[in-house]
C-alpha positions in Angstrom: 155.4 124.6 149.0 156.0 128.2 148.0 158.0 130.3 151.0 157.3 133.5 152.0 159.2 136.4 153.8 157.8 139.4 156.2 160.9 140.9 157.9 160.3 143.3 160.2 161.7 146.4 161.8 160.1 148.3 165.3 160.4 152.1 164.6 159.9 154.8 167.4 158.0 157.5 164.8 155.9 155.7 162.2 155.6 158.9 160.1 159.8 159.2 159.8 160.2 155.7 159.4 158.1 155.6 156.6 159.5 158.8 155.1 163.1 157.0 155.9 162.5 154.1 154.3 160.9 155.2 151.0 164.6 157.0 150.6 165.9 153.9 151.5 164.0 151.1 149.6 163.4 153.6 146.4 159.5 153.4 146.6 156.4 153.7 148.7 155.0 150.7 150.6 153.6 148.0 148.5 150.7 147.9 151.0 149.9 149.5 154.1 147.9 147.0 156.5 146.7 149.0 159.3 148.0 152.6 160.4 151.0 151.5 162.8 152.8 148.9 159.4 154.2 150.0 156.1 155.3 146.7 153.9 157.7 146.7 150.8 158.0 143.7 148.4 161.5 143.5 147.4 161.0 140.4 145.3 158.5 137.7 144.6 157.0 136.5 148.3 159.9 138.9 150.0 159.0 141.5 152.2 160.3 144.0 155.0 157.9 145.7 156.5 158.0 149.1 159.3 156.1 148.7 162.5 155.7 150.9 165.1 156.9 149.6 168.1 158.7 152.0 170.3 159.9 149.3 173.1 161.9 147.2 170.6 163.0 149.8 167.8 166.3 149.6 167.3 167.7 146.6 167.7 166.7 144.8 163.6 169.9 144.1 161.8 169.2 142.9 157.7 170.8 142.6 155.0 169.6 142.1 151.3 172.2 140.9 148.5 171.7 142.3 145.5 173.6 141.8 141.7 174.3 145.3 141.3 175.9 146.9 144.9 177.2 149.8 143.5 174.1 151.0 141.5 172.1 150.2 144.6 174.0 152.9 146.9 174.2 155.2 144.0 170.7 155.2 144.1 170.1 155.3 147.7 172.7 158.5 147.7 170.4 160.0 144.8 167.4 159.8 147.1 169.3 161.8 150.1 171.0 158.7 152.1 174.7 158.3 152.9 175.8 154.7 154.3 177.6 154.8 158.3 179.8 152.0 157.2 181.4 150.1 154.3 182.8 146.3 154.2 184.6 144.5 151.8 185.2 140.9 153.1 188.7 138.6 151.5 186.5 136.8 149.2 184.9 139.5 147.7 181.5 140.0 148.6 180.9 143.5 150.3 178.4 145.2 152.4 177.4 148.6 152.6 175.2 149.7 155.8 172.6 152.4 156.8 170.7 152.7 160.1 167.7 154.3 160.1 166.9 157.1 162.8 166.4 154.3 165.5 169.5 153.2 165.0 168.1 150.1 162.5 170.7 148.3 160.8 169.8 147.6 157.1 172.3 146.7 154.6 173.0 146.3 151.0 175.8 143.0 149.9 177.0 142.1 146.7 180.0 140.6 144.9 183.1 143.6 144.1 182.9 144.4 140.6 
């Protein structure tokens, strides 16, 4: 049985959301359903999508791992984003953190290289 994954973040402003995460994720939404959701696919049946949803914004915590952690945040930095914190955990996995203008947690882990 293949699996599939929507998750999602409530946003205040739809239009800064979007704008927020395109800096964020490094591209425009894969799809847009209907004029209140943006969706990204970050991999094969794995997707986070925007909606706007004033009541509950603010309170999604994710966090993707990735194999290249430091590229990743060099990126994000490229595209006008600095993290608010930075991890590194005994066993050597580490995750760096952004929140979006809700106050969103979204973060990026990987192993220390």
């Amino acid at each position: 049985m293949p699996l599939d994954l929507f998750a999602g973040i409530p946003v205040t402003d739809y239009a800064a959301a979007l704008a927020w995460y395109e800096r964020l994720l490094g591209s425009p939404p894969a799809f847009l359903p209907n004029d209140t959701e943006a969706v990204w696919e970050l991999a094969e049946h794995r997707y986070v999508y925007i909606e706007h949803r004033p009541e509950q914004a603010g309170n999604a915590m994710h966090t993707v791992l990735v194999d290249d952690l430091d590229t990743r945040v060099a990126e994000i930095a490229d595209r006008g984003l600095r993290p608010t914190s930075r991890e590194t955990y005994p066993e050597g996995m580490r995750k760096i953190t952004f929140h979006d203008p809700d106050g969103n947690e979204f973060g990026f882990g990987g192993v220390s290289q």
